[in-house]
N, C-alpha and C positions, 0 to 999 in steps of 0.2 A: 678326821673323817668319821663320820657312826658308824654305830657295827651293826648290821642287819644279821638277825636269825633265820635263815631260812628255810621251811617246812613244807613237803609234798604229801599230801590226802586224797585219800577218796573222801574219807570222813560219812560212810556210809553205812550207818548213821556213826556221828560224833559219837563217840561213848569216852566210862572213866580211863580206858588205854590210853588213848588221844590227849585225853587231860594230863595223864603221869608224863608221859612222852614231851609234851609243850612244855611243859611244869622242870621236868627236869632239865631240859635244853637252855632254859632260862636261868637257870641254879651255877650251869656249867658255862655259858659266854656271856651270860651279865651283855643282854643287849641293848641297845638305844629303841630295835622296834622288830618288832616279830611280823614277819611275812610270810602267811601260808598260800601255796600255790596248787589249787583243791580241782580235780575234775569236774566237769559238768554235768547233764542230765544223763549220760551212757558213760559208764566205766570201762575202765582196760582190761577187764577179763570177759569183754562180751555179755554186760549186762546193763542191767538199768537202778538207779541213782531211785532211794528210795523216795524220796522228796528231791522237790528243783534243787538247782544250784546257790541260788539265793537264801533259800534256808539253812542250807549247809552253810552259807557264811554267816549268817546270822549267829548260828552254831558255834562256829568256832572265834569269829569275834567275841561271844560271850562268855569263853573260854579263856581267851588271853590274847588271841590274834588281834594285830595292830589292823594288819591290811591284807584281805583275799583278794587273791587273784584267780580267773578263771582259766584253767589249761585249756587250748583250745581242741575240740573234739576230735580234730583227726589225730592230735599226738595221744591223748586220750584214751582214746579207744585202739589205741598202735599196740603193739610187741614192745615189750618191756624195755628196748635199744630204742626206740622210738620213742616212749615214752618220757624215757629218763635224757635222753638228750635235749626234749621241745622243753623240759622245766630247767633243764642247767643253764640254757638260751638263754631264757626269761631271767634268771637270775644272774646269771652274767651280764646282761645288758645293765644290770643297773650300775657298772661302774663305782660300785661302794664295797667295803668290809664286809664281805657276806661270808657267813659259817655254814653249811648245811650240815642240818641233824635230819638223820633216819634214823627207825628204828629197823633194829635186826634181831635173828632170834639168838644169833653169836654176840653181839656186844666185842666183838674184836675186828678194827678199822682196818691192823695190819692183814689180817687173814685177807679178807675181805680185799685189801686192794694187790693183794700179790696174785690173786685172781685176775683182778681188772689190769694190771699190768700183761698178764697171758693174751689176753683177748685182746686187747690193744695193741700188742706189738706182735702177735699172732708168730709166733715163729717157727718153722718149717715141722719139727717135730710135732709139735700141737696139730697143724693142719692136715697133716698125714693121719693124723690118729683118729681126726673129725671125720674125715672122707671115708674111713675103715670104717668105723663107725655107722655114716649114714647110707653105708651100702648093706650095711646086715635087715635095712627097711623098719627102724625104728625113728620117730619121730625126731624133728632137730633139735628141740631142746635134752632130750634124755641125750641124743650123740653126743652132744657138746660137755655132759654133766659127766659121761662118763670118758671125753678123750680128756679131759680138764684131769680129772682122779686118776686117772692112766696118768698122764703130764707129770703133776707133781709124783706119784708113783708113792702113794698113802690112802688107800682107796678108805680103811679103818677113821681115821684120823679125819678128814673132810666130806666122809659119804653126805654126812646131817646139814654140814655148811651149802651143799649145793642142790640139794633138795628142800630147800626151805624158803620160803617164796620173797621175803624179807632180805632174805641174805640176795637171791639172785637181782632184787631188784637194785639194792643197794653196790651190788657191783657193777650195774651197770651207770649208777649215778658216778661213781669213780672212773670208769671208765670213760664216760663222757666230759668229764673236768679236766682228764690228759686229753683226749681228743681237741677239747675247744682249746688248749691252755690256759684255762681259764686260773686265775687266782681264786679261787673261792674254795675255802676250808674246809673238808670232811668231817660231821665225825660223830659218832651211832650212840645209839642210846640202846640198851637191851632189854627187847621187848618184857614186858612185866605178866607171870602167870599164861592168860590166855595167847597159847599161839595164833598165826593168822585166821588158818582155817576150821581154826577148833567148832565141834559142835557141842562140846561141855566148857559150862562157864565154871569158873571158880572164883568165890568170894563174890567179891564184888565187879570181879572183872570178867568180862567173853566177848569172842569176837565179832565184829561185825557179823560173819557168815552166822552167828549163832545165835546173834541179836536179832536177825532179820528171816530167818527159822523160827524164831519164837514168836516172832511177829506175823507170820503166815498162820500159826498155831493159834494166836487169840492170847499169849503169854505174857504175863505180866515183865517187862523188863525194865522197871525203873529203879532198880539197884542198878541196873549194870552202866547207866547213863548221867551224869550232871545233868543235876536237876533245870538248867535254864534250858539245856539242847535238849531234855525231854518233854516238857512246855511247846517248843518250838515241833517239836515231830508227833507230838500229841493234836497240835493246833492244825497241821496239813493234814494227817490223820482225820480228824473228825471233821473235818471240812470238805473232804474228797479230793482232798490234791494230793495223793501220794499215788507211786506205783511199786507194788513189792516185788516183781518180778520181769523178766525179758518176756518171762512167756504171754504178757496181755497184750502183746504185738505179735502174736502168733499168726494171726489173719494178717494183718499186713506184711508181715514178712515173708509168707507162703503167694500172696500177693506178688510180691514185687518179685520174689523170683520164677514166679509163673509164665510174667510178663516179658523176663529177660529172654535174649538169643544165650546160647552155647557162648559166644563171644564178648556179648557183657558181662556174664559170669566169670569168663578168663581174663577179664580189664579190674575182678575185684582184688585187694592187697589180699596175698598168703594163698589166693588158688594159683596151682599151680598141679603136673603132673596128670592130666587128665583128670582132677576132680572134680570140674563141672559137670563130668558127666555122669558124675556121683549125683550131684546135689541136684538136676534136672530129675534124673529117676526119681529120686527122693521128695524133690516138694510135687510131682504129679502124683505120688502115690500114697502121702499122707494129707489130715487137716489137723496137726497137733505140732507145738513146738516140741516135745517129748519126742514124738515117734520120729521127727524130721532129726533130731539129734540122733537119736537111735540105729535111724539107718546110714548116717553117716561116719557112726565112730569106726577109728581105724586106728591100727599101730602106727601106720607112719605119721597121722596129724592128732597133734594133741588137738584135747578137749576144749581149752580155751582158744585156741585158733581158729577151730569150727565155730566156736561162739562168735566167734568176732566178725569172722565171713558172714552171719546169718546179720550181722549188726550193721555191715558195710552196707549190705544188699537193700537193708532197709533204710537206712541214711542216703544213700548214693554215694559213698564213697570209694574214689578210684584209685588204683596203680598211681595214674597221675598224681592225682592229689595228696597220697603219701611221700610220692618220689618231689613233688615243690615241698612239702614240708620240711624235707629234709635238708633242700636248700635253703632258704630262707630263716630270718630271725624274729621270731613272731611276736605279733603284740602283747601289751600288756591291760587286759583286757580287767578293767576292777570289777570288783561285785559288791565290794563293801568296805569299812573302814571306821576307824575311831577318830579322834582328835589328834590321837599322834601319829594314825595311818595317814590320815590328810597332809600334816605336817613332815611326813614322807614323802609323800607325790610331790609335793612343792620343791624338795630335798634332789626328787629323783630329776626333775626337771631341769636343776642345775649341774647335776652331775653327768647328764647324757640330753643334752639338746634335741638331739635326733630321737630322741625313744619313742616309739609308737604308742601311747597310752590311750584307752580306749575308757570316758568316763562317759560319753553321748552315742551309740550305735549311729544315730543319723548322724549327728556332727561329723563325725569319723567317715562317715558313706561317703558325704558329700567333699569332704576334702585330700580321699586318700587316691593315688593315682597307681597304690603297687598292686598287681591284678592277683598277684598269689596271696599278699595277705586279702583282698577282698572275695576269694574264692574260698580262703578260709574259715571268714566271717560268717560267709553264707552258709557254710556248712554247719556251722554254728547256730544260728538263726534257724535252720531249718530243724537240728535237733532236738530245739526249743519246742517249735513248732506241732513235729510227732508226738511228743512225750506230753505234753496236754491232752493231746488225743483222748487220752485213758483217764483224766480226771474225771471222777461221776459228778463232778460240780462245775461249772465256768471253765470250759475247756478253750480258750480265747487262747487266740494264737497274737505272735508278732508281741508277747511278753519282753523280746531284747530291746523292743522300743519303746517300752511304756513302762516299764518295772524302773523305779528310781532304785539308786545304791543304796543297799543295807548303810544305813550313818547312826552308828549308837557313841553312848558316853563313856570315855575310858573309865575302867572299873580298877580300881587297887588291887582287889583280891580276884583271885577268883569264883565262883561260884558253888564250886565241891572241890572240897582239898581228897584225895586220895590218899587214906591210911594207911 
């Protein structure tokens, strides 16, 4: 049986992290094909995808990836448990030797899953400590950070492990591998120099956030990127197809929830506790993405949750359609691929007859009969759809129907080795 590498991104934007990351995961399982499984034009912290999804594969196939796949937008744009479950899905469905590497800022798999064991099997002490916790009226992920350090009772010792964004998501990828039983293999790589959220680079490496600050700034960043993924985001760039920020849907997002009742505000995932009638005050009394965060920040909801609400509101994204997510096994929706990605899809096709693979948007319309995965698509489709909006160039919507798949030539090396 092959052994597939399997890799979860934002890749926003691709830089040399992402290269050391893929680079060394291939050092360590020596695999037959590397599978990255990359978000789309909205990320999971409530923001926006500096260029489409398409170039980001582009990206990362000219990095090393065999075959992208696109995570679909409501897991996407979900809570880190949401997130990490929609891509273990997709990678479980494929019925093959799959390894998963993340990277983390511990580089230690054991810490890391004796956490995702606590939360898994949730046992009574832990859930006591959580409910203690979320009654002092601090948001749920600090409650949990801090009944967890209570739990094991080394607060010294693991404070860094569970503030650290990397580490939290990567527990929840362990977590969701006992959840599904799935067979498929852990195992972390530690992150190299720049942390997640850094906004100082060092050497030649920084992160995303700091890349895409720089980029708002007019700053030269092509140390910090492979040279082929900086070509490719220089190309959108001067073209006018990029967006560097959430806040250039500030009017539409002020928009849409101008338009809502009290009660479609309460149908969005994460509101909850009377705070629509936060966010009603809020978007009649500002016209700025800024000020509308502003008057919403609060102790009990973190910052990325409000982001994400303001991101629903603008998708249309419902309760419901987080809550069919969670049931369902979603497709596998390509974006692009090499010669040996190809010769995977042929691979996957035998190993799972059933698999949803998604290489025609209309082909798929027309012959799929499951209304949750077709309501998923849509959502998908339509995120496409907003996120042109904001091109200053050819803002052509209905891009999921007419954009062929990224198909490049498998390359031997890569493109920037990382010193």
């Amino acid at each position: 049986m092959s052994k597939v590498l399997g890799i979860i991104a934002e890749y926003n934007p691709f830089h040399n992290g992402h290269l050391y990351h893929i680079e060394q995961s291939k050092n360590i399982v020596k695999p037959d094909y590397t599978v990255c499984i990359i978000t789309g034009n909205f990320v999971q912290r409530g923001n926006v995808s500096i260029v489409d999804k398409w170039s980001k594969a582009e990206m990362a196939l000219s990095c090393g990836a065999d075959l992208v796949i696109e995570l679909p937008t409501v897991y996407s744009t979900s809570s880190a448990e949401n997130f990490a479950e929609g891509c273990i899905k997709i990678f479980d469905s494929f019925k093959l030797d799959t390894v998963l590497s993340f990277g983390s800022e511990d580089g230690d798999i054991n810490t890391l899953d004796t956490f995702a064991d606590i939360l898994y099997n949730e046992p009574q002490e832990y859930k006591s400590l959580l409910n203690h916790e979320l009654q002092t009226g601090i948001s749920y992920p600090k409650a949990r950070e801090n009944a967890l350090l209570m739990y094991v009772n080394d607060i010294r010792k693991y404070a860094s492990t569970l503030s650290s964004p990397n580490n939290i998501l990567g527990i929840e990828y362990l977590k969701a591998i006992k959840k599904l039983k799935s067979n498929i293999l852990p195992i972390t790589v530690k992150r190299h120099v720049a942390e997640h959220d850094s906004d100082k680079p060092s050497g030649k490496f920084a992160s995303s956030t700091a890349i895409r600050e720089l980029l708002c700034s007019n700053k030269d960043i092509s140390k910090y990127i492979p040279s082929s993924s900086y070509r490719i985001l220089a190309r959108q760039i001067n073209s006018g197809k990029s967006v560097l920020d959430i806040a250039a849907f500030e009017r539409e997002i002020l928009y849409s929830l101008r338009k809502m009742t009290a009660s479609q505000i309460r149908n969005l995932p994460d509101v909850s506790e009377g705070l629509e009638n936060t966010i009603i005050a809020a978007a009649n009394s500002c016209n700025t993405y800024s000020e509308l965060i502003d008057k919403l920040k609060s102790k009990r909801f973190a910052m990325t949750r409000l982001q994400r609400i303001l991101l629903y509101a603008l998708l249309g994204i419902t309760k419901h359609d987080m809550e069919e997510s969670r049931k369902v096994k979603p497709y596998v929706r390509v974006l692009g691929f090499n010669d040996n990605g190809k010769q995977l899809l042929s691979e996957l096709s035998k190993s799972n007859p059933k698999l949803q693979v998604i290489t025609s948007v209309k082909d798929f319309t027309n012959r799929c009969t499951n209304r949750s995965l077709m309501n998923m698509l849509n959502i998908d489709i339509l995120a496409t759809n907003i996120y042109t909006l904001e091109y200053l160039n050819d803002p052509t919507a209905n891009l999921d129907y007419t954009q062929k798949i990224i198909a490049i030539e498998k390359k031997e090396e890569s493109p920037f080795i990382v010193g």
